[in-house]
C-alpha positions in Angstrom: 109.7 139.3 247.7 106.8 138.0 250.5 105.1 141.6 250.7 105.2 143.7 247.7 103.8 147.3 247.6 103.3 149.7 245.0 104.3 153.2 246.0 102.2 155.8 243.6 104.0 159.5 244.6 101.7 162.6 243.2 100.0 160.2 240.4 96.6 162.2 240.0 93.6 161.4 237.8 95.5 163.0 235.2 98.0 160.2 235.2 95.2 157.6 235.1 97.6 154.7 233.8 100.0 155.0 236.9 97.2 154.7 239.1 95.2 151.5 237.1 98.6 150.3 236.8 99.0 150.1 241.1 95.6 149.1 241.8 95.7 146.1 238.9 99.0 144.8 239.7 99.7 145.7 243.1 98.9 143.3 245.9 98.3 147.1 247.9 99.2 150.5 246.9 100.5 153.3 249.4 99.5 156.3 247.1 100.6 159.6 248.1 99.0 162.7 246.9 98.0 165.9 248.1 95.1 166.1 246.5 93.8 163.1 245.4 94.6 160.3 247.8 91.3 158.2 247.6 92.0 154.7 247.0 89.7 151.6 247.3 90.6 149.8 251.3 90.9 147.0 248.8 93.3 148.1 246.7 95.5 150.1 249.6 95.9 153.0 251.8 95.8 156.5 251.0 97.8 159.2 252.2 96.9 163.1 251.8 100.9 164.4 252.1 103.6 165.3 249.9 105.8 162.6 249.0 109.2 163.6 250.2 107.4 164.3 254.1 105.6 161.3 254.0 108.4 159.1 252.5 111.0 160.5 255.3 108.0 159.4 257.8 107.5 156.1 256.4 110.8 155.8 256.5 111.0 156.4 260.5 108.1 154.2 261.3 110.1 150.9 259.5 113.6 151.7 261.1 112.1 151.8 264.7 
């Protein structure tokens, strides 16, 4: 793999170990939440959707 991402989908604060594990291990996180989208520009990009919208959309955007 040359560009690995970690995709968080609806991981909260109340799933804090899903969203240490992205930011420690990830080389960048794409984390898509609703509610609580706020990730460190270091860490990744942040994306206030729900997954299955945003996922179909991502999806677009890398076949074109």
């Amino acid at each position: 793999m040359r560009r690995l991402v970690v995709v968080e989908l609806g991981a909260g604060r109340a799933l804090p170990t899903a969203r240490r594990f992205g930011e420690r291990h990830g080389p960048r996180v794409v984390r898509i939440n609703l509610r609580e989208s706020r990730i460190a520009p270091e860490h990744g990009i942040g994306i206030a959707a729900g997954a299955k919208d945003s996922l179909r959309k991502i999806d677009e955007v890398m076949r074109a």
